[in-house]
C-alpha positions as CSV (number, residue, x, y, z in Angstrom):
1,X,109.6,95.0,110.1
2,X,112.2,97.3,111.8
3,X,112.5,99.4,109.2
4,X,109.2,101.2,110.0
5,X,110.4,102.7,113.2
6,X,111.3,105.4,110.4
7,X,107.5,106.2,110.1
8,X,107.2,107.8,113.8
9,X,109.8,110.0,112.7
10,X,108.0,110.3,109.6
11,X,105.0,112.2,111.5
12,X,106.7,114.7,113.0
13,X,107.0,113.5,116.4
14,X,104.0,110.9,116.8
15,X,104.9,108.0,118.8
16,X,103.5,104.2,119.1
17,X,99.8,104.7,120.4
18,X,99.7,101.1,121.0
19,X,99.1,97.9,119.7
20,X,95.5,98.2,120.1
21,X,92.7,99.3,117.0
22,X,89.9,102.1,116.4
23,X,87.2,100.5,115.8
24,X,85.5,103.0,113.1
25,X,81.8,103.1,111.9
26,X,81.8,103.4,108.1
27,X,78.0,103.6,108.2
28,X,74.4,103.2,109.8
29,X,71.9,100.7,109.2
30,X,73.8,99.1,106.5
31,X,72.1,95.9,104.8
32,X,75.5,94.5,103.6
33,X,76.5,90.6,104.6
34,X,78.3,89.8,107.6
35,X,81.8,87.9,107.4
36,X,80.5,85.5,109.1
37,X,77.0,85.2,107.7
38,X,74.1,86.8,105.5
39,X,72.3,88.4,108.7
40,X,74.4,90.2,110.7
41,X,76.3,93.1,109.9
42,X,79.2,93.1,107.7
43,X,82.7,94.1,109.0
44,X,86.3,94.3,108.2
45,X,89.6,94.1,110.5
46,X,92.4,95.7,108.6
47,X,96.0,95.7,109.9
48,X,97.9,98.5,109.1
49,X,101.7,98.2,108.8
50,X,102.5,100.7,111.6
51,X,100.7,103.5,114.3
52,X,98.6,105.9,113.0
53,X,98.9,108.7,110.9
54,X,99.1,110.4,107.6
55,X,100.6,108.0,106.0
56,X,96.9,105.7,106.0
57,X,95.2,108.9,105.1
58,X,93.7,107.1,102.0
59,X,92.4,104.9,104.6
60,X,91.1,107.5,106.8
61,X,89.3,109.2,103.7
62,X,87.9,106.0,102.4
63,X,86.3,105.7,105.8
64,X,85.3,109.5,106.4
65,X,83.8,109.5,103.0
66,X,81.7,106.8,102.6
67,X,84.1,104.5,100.5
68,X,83.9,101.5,102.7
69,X,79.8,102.4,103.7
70,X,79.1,102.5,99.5
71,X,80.9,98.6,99.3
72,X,78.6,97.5,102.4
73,X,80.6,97.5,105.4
74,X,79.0,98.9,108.3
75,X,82.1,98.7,110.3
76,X,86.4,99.0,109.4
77,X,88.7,97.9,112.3
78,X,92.0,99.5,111.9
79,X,94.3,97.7,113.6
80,X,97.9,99.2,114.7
81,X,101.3,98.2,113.8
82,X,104.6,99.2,115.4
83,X,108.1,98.1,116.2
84,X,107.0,95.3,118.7
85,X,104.0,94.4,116.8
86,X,103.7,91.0,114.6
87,X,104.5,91.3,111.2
88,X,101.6,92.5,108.8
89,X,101.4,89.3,106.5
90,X,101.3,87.2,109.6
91,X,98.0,88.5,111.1
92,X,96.8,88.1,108.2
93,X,97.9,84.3,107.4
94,X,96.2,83.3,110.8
95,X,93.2,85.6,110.6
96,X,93.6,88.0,112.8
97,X,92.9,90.7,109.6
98,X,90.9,90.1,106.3
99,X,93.8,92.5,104.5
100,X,96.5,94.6,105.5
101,X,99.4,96.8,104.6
102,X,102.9,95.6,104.8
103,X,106.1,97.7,104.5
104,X,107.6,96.2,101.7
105,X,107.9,93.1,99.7
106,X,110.4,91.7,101.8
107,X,108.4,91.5,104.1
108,X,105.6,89.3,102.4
109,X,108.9,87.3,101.1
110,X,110.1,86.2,104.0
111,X,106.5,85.4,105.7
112,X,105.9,83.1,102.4
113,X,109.3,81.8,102.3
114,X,110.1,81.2,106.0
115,X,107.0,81.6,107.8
116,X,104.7,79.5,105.4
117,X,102.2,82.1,105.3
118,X,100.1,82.0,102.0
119,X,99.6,85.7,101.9
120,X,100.3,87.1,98.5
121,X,100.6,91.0,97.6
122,X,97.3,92.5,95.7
123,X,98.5,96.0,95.3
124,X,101.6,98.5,96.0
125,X,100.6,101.9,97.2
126,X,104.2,103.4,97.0
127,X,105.6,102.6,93.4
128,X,108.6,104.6,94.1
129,X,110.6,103.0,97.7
130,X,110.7,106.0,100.2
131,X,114.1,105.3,101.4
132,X,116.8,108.4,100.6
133,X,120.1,109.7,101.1
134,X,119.6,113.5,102.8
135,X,121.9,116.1,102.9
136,X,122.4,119.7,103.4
137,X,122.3,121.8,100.3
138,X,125.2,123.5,100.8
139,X,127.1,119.9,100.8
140,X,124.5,118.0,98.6
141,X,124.9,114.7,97.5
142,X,123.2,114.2,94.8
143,X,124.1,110.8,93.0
144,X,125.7,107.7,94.6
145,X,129.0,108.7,93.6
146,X,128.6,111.9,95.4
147,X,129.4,109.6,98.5
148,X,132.2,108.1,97.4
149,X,134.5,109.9,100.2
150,X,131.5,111.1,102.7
151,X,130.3,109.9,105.6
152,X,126.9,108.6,105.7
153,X,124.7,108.0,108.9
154,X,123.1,104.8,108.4
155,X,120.7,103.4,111.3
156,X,121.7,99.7,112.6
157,X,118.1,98.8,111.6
158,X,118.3,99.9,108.1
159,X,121.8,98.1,107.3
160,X,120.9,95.5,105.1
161,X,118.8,97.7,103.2
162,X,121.8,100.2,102.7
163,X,124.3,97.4,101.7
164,X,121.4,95.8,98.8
165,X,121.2,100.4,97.7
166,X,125.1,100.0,97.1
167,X,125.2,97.0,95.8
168,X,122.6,97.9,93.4
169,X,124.6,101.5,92.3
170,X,127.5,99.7,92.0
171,X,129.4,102.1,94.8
172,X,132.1,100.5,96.6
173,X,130.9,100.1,100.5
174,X,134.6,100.4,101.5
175,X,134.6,104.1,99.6
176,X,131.9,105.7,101.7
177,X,131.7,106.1,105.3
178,X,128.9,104.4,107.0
179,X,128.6,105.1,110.8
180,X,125.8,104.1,113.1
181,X,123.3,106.8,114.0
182,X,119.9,107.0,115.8
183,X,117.0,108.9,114.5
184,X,117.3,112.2,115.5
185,X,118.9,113.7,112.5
186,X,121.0,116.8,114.9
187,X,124.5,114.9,113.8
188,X,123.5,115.9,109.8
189,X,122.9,119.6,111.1
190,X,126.0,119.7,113.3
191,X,128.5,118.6,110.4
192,X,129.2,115.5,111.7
193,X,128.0,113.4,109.1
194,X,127.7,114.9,105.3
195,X,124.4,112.8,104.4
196,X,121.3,111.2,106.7
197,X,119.6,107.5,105.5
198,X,116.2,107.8,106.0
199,X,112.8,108.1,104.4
200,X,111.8,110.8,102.2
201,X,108.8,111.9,104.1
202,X,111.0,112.2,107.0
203,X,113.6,114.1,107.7
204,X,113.5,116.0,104.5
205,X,110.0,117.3,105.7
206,X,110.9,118.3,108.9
207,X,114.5,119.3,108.5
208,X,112.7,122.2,105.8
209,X,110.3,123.0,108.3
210,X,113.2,124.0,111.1
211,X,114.7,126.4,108.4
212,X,117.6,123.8,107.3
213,X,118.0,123.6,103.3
214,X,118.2,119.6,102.2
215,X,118.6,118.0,98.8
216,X,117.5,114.5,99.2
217,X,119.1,111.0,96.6
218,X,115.8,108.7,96.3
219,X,117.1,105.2,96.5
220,X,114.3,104.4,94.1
221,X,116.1,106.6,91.4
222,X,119.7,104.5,91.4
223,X,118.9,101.1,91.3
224,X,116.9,100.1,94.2
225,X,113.6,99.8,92.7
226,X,111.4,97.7,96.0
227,X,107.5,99.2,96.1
228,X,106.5,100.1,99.1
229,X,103.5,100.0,101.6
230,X,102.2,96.6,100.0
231,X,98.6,95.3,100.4
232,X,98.6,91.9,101.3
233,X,95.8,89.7,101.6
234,X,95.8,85.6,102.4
235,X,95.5,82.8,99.0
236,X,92.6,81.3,101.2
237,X,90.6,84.8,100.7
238,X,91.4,85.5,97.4
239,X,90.2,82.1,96.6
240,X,87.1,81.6,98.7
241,X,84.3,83.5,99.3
242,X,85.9,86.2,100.8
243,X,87.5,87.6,97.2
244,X,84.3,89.5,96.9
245,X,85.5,91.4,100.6
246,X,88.8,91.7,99.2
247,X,87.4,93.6,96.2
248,X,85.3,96.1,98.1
249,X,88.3,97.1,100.3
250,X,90.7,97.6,97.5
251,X,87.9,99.5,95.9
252,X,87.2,101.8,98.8
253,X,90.9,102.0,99.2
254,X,91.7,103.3,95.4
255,X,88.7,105.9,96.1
256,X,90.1,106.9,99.6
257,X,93.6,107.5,98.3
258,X,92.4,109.4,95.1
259,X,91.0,111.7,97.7
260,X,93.7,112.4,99.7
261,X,95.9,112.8,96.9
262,X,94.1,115.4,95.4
263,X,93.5,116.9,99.0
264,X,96.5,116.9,101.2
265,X,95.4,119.8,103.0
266,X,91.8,117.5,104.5
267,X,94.2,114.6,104.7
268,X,96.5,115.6,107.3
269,X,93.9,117.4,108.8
270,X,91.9,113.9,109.3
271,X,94.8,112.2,110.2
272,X,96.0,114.8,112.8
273,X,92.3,115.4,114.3
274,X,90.6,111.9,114.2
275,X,93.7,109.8,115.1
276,X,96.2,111.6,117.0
277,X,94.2,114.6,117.7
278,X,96.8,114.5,121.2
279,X,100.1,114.6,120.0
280,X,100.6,118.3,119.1
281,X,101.8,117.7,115.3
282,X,101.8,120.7,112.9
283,X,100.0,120.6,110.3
284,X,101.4,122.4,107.5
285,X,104.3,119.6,108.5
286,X,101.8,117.0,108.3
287,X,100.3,118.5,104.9
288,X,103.7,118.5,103.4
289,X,104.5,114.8,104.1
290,X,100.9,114.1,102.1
291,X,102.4,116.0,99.4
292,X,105.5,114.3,99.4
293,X,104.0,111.0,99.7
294,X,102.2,111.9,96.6
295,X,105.6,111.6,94.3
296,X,106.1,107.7,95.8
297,X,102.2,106.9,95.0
298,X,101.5,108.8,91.5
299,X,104.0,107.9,88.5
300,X,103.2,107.6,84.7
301,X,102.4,104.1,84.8
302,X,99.6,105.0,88.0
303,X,98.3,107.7,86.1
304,X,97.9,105.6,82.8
305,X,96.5,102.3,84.8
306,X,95.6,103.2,88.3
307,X,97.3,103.6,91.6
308,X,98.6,100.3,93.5
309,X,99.1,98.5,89.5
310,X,102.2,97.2,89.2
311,X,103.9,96.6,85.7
312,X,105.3,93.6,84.7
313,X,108.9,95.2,84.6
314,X,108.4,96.7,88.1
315,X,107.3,93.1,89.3
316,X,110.6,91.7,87.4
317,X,112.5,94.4,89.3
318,X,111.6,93.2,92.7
319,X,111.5,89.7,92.3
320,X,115.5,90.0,91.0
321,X,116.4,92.6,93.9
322,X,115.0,90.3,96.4
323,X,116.9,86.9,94.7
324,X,120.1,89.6,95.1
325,X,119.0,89.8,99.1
326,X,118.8,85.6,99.4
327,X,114.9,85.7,98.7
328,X,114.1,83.3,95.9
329,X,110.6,83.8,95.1
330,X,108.7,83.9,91.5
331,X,106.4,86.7,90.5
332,X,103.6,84.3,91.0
333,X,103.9,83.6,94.5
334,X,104.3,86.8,95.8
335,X,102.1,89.0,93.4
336,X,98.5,88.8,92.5
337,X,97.7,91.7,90.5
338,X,94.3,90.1,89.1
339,X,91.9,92.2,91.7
340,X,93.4,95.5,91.0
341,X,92.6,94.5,87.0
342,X,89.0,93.3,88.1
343,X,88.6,96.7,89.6
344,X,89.9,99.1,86.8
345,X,88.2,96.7,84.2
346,X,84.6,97.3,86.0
347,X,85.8,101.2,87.7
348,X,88.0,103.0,84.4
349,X,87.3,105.8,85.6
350,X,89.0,105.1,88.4
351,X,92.0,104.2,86.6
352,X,92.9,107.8,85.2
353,X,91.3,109.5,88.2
354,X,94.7,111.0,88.9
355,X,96.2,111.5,85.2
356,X,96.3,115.3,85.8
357,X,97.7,115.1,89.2
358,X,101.9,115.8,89.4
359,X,103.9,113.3,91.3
């Protein structure tokens, strides 16, 4: 989806390395079963839902650490998203990925709705959507009817998703503003525009970094309640015999992303020195957008049931915000929570792994 061109900016500077994958050993000499059979080795392709970087540190960990080796896999093929790439819950409809991460709901809507695809989401990383409104502290705009009056750079990709956020806060779009902007955030700096549409591990992160004070309006706080960085895997898997594949990556996921949460510091470094150990990002920058990413992944209702569950209200929330945006869809075709509970019912341990850990 479009909307992820946000995540290069989101990594300081890192740019599309390609469509290609990394083909990543999770072990040696593992006994496990092969996808295809019981005597060769077993292996998973998993589509991520951009290029790489510190936003799949979870991933990266779950690799590094042994999470995917422990579940049997002797090999994880991450493969690449990007602007040009095919959408996430269409490679893994046709095949072309056992599981996957998608940006949003949306997403999986529209691949279900207009595509036919018979993916389903089994888990939301982000519980809280990364979109924000950013703006300089010493004009901050703090609530949506801060903006009533302002003018707002909003990004011609991101214009739907701007329109549903004042729909849903109940601001008149004929009392703000809106005029098109690229990516590079110098027209919020110059005065030109009083607040900047973009994610919150972006240009928050590295507007701080150049010395510039920001206050930032989560779109998630005022009525535009989407997850984010969705796990979607096909009805044919989580049916067939591949559910039992399904399970071990979800577990090694849960176990990867515990670790990186309660390690930002080893999870940029990872992410910076193993995947783009070429494009000259900072890594105290790169630490701080693991931090930040934190406050999307770890709420009340993670701590209390585990991260990528989804409440019943939350799942209410997102089926009625996407019905507002023309996607009619029920809970039941677009969700399937019942792995995540299969998980935390056999792992509980895992469940309050982060109870102590500040979002």
């Amino acid at each position: 989806m479009h909307r992820r061109a946000f995540l290069a900016r989101s990594l300081g500077g890192l740019v599309l390395l390609g469509g290609g994958s990394a083909l990543l050993a999770a072990c040696s000499g593992s006994d496990g079963e092969s996808t295809g059979g019981s005597d060769g080795p077993r292996s998973l392709t998993f589509r991520l839902s951009y290029t790489h970087g510190v936003s799949f540190a979870g991933t990266y960990l779950a690799i590094a650490d042994g999470f995917y080796a422990a579940q049997g896999f002797d090999t994880v093929e991450l493969v690449e998203g990007g602007p040009t790439a095919t959408p996430t819950p269409i490679d893994v409809a046709v095949g072309k990925a056992l599981i996957g991460v998608a940006s949003s709901p949306d997403q999986v809507a529209t691949a279900r709705l207009n595509g036919g695809a018979g993916v389903k989401i089994v888990g939301a990383l982000y519980q809280k959507n990364p979109y924000c409104v950013t703006s300089l502290a010493s004009s901050p705009i703090r609530t949506p009817q801060d903006m009533v009056g302002k003018t707002i750079g909003v990004q011609a990709v991101n214009e739907t998703v701007w329109a549903a956020f004042l729909a849903g806060a109940g601001v008149d779009p004929a009392s703000v503003r809106t005029v098109p902007v690229q990516f590079d955030p110098t027209p919020l700096t110059a005065g030109e525009v009083d607040g900047w549409f973009s994610f919150v591990t972006n240009e928050p992160v590295t507007l701080a970094a150049a010395g510039h004070a920001v206050t930032t309006l989560l779109l998630a706080d005022h009525g535009y309640p989407l997850v984010a960085q969705v796990y979607v895997a096909d009805e044919s898997s989580l049916a067939g015999d591949r559910r039992a594949d399904v399970l071990a990556c979800l577990t090694a996921e849960i176990e990867g992303w515990i670790a990186a949460i309660k390690d930002p510091d080893r999870a940029a470094t990872i992410a910076i020195e193993q995947y783009a150990p070429d494009l000259g990002l900072d890594a105290a920058v790169q630490s701080e957008i693991a931090r930040v990413q934190t406050g999307l992944v770890v709420t009340d209702d993670t701590r209390r049931s585990g991260i990528m569950t989804v409440t019943d209200e939350l799942v209410a929330q997102n089926i009625a915000t996407l019905a507002d945006s023309g996607l009619d869809i029920t809970a039941e075709d677009l969700f399937d929570l019942s792995l995540l509970a299969e998980i935390y019912s056999a792992r509980p341990e895992l469940a309050t792994a982060l109870a102590d850990v500040a979002g």
